[in-house]
FIMAR-754076 format. One record per residue: residue number from 1; residue in one letter; x, z, y of N, C-alpha, C in turn. Coordinates in steps of 0.05 Angstrom, whole numbers. Each point is the difference from the previous one (the first is absolute). Layout:
<nodes>
+-----+---+--------+--------+--------+--------+--------+--------+--------+--------+--------+
:   k : r :    n_X :    n_Z :    n_Y :   ca_X :   ca_Z :   ca_Y :    c_X :    c_Z :    c_Y :
+-----+---+--------+--------+--------+--------+--------+--------+--------+--------+--------+
: NUM : a :      X :      Z :      Y :      X :      Z :      Y :      X :      Z :      Y :
...
+-----+---+--------+--------+--------+--------+--------+--------+--------+--------+--------+
</nodes>
This chain:
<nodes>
+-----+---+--------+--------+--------+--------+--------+--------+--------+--------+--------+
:   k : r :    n_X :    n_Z :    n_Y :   ca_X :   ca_Z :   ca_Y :    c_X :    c_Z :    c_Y :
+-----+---+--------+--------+--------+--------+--------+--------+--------+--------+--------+
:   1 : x :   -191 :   -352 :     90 :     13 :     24 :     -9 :     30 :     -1 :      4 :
:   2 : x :      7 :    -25 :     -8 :     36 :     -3 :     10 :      5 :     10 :     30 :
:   3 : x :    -11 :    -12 :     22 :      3 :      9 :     21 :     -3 :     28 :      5 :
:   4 : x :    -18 :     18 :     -6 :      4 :     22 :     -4 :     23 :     19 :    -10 :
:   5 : x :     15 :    -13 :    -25 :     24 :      9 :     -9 :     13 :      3 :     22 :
:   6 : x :      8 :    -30 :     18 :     19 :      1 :      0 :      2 :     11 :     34 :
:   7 : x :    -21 :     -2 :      6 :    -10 :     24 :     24 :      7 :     25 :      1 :
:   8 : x :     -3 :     12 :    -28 :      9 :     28 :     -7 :     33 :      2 :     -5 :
:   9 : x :      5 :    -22 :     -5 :     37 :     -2 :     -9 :     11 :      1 :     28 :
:  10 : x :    -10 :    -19 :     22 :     16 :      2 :     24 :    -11 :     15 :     22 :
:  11 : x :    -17 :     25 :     -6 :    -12 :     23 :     15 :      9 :     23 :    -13 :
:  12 : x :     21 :     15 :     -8 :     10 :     23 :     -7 :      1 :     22 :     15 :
:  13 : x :    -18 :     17 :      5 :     -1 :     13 :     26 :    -26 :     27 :    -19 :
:  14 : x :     10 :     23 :     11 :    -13 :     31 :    -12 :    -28 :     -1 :     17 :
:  15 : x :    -18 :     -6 :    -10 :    -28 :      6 :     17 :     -4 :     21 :     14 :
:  16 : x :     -3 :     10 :     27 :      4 :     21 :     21 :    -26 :     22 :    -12 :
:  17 : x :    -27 :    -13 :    -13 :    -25 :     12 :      9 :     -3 :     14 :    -40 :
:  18 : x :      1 :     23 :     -2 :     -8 :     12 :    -29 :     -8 :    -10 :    -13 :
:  19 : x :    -31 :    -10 :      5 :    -16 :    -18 :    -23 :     13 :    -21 :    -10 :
:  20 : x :     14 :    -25 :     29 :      4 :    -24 :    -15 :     30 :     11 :    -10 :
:  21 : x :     15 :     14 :     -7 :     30 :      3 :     -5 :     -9 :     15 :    -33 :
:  22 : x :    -13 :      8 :     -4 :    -16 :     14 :    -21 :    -14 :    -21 :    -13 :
:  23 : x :     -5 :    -16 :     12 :    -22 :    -22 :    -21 :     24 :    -24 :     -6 :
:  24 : x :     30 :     -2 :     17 :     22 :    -15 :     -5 :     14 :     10 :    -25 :
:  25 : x :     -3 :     22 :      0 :     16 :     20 :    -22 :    -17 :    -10 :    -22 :
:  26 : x :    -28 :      9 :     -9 :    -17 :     -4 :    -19 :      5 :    -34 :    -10 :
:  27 : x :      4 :    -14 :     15 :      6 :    -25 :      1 :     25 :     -2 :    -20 :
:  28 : x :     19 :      4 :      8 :     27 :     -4 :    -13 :      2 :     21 :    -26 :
:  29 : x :    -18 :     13 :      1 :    -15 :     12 :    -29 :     -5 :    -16 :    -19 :
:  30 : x :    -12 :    -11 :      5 :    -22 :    -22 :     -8 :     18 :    -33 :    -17 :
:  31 : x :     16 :      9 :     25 :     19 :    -26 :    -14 :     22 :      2 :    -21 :
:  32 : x :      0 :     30 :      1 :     23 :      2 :    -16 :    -19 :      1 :    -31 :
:  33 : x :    -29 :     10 :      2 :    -18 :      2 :    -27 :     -4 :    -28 :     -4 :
:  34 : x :     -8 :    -16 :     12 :     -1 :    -27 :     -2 :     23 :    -18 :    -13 :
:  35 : x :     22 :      3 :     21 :     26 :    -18 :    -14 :      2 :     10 :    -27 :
:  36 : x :      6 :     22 :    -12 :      1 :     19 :    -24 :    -12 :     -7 :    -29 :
:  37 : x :    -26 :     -5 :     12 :    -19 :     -8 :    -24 :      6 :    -35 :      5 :
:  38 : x :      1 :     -8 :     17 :      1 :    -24 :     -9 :     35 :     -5 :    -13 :
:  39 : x :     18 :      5 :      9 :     32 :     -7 :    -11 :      5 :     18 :    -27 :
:  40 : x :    -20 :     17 :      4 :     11 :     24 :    -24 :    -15 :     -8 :    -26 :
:  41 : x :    -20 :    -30 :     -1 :    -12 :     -4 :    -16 :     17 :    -22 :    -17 :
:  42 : x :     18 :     -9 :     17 :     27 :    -14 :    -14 :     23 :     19 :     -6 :
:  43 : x :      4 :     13 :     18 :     31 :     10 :    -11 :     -5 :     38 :     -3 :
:  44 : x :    -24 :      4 :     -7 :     -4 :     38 :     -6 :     -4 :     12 :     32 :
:  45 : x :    -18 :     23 :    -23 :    -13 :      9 :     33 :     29 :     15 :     14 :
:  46 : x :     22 :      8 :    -17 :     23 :     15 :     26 :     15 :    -14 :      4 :
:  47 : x :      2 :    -18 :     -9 :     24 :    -19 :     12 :    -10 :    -25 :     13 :
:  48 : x :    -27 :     -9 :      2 :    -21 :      3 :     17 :     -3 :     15 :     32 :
:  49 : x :     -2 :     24 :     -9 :      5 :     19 :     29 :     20 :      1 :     16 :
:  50 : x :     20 :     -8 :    -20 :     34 :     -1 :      8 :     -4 :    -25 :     19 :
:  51 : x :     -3 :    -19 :    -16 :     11 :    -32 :     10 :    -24 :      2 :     39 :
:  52 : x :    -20 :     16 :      3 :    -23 :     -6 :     13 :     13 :     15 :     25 :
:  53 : x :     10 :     32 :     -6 :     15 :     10 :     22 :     18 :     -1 :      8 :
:  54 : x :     19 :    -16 :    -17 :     20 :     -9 :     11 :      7 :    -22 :     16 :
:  55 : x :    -18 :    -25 :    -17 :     -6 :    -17 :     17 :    -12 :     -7 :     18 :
:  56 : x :    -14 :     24 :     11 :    -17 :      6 :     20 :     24 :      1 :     30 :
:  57 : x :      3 :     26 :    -11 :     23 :     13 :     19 :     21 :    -23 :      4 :
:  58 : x :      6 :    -19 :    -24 :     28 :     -9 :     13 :    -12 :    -30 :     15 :
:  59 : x :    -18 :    -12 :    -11 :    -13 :    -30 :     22 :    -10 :     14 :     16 :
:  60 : x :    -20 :      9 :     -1 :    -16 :      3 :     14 :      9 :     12 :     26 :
:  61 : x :     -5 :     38 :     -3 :     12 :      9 :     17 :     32 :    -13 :     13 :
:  62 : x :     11 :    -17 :    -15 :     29 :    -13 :     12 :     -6 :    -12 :      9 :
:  63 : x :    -22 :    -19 :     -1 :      0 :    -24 :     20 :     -6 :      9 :     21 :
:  64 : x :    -21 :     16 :      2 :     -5 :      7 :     23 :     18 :     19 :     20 :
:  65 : x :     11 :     11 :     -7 :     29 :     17 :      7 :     23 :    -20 :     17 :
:  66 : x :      2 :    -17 :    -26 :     22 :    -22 :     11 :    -12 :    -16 :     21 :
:  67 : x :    -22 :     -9 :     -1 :    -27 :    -31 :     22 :     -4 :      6 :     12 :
:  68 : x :    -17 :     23 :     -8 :    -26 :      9 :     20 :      4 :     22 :     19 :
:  69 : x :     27 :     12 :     -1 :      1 :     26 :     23 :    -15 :     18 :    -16 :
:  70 : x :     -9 :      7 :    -24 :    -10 :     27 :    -28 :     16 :     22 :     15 :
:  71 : x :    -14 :     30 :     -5 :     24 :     24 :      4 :      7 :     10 :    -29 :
:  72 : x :     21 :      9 :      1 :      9 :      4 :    -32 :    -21 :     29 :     -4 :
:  73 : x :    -11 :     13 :     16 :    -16 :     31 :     -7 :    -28 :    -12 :    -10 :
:  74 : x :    -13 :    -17 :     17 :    -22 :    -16 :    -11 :     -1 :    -13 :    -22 :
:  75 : x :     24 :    -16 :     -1 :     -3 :    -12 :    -36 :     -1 :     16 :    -19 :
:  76 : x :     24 :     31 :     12 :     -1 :     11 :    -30 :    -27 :      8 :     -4 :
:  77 : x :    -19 :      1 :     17 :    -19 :     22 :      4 :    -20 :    -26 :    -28 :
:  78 : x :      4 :    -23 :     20 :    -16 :    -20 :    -22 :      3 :     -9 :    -29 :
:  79 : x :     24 :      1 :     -7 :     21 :     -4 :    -19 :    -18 :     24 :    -13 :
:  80 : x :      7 :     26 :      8 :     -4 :     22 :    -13 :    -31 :      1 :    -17 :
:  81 : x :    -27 :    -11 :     23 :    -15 :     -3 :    -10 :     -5 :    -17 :    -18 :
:  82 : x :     13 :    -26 :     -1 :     -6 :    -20 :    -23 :     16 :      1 :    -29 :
:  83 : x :     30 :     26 :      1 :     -3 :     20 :    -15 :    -12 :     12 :    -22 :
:  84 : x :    -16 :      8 :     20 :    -27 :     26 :    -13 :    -15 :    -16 :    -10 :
:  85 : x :     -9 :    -27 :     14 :    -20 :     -5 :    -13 :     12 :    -18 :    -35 :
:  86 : x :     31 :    -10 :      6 :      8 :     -7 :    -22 :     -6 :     15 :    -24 :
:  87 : x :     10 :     38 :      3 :    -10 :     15 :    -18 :    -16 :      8 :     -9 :
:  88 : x :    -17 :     -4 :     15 :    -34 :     13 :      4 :     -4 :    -19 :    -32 :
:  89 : x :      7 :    -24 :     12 :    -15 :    -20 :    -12 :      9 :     -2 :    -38 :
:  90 : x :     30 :     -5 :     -3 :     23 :     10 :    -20 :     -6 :     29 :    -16 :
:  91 : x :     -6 :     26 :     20 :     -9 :     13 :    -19 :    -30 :      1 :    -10 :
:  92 : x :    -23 :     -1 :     20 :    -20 :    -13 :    -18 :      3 :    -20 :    -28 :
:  93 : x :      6 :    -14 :     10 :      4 :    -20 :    -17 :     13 :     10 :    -32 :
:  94 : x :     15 :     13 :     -3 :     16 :     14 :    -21 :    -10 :     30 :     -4 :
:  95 : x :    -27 :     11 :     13 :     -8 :     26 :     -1 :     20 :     20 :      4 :
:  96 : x :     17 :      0 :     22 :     19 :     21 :      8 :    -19 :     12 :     19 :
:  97 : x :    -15 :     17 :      7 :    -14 :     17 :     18 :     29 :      4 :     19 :
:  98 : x :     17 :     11 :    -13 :     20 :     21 :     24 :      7 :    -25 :     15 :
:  99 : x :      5 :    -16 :     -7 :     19 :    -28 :     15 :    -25 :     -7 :     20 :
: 100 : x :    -26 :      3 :    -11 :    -21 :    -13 :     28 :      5 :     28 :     18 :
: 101 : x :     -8 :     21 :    -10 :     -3 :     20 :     22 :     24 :      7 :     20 :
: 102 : x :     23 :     -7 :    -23 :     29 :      2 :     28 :    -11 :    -11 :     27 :
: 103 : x :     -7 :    -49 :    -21 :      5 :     -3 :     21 :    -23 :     -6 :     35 :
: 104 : x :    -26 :     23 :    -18 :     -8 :      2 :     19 :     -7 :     16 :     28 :
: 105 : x :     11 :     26 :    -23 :      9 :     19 :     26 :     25 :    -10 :     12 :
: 106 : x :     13 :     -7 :    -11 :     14 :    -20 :     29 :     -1 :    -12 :     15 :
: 107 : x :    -28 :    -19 :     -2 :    -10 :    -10 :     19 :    -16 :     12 :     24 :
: 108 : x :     -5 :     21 :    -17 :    -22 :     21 :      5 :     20 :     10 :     28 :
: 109 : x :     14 :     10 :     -7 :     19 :     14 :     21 :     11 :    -23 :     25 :
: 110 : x :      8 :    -21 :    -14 :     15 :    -25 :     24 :    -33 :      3 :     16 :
: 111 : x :    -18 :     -2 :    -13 :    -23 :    -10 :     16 :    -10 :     21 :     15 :
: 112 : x :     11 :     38 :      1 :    -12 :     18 :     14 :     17 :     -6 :     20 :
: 113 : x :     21 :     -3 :     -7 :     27 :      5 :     24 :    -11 :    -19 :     16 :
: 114 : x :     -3 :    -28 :     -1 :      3 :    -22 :     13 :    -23 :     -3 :     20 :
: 115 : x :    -23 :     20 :    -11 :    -26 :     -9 :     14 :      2 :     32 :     26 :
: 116 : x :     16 :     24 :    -21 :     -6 :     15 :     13 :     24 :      0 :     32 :
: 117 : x :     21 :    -12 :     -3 :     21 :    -12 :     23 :    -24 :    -26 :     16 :
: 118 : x :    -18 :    -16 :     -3 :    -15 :    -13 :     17 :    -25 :     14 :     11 :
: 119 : x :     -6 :     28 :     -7 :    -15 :     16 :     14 :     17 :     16 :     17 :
: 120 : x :     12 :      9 :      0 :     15 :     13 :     26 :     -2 :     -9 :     28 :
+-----+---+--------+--------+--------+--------+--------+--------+--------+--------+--------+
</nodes>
């Protein structure tokens, strides 16, 4: 599973084909619900969401930016999704409905735009 990380850390690159760029997005969803519940079970589910998107965006997407040749439009795009899933996760977690539904019509939208620009 390590190898895999770190496969994904030094491959930063926007998937050309809808499905798999769509199932990358759902991915970095996923991580941001994941990191969330697990960090937010020490330090609260929003400051939790805080510590997960930020520190998403700033290692993560930075390493790869600074290492790997990352594009800064792709990270935000990933950043953005692990985000959503921070809140998704943060407002579940605290029964905020509006805070999940923001942040998933947001995703909702990154994910029409993104799939609907790889059908063209």
């Amino acid at each position: 599973m390590i190898e895999l990380i770190i496969e994904m850390l030094r491959s930063p690159d926007a998937q050309p084909d809808a499905y798999t760029w769509g199932a990358a997005l759902l991915g970095h969803f996923a991580i941001g619900l994941i990191l969330t519940a697990l960090i937010g079970w020490r330090a609260g589910a929003w400051r939790g969401a805080t510590i997960v998107a930020a520190g998403y965006a700033a290692l993560w997407e930075g390493a790869q930016l600074l290492w790997f040749g990352g594009g800064i439009a792709d990270g935000l795009v990933d950043a953005a999704a692990v985000a959503c899933g921070a809140v998704a996760a943060a407002g579940a977690w605290r029964n905020r409905g509006a805070a999940v539904a923001a942040a998933l019509a947001l995703l909702a939208t990154i994910g029409a735009v993104g799939i609907g620009r790889r059908y063209k």
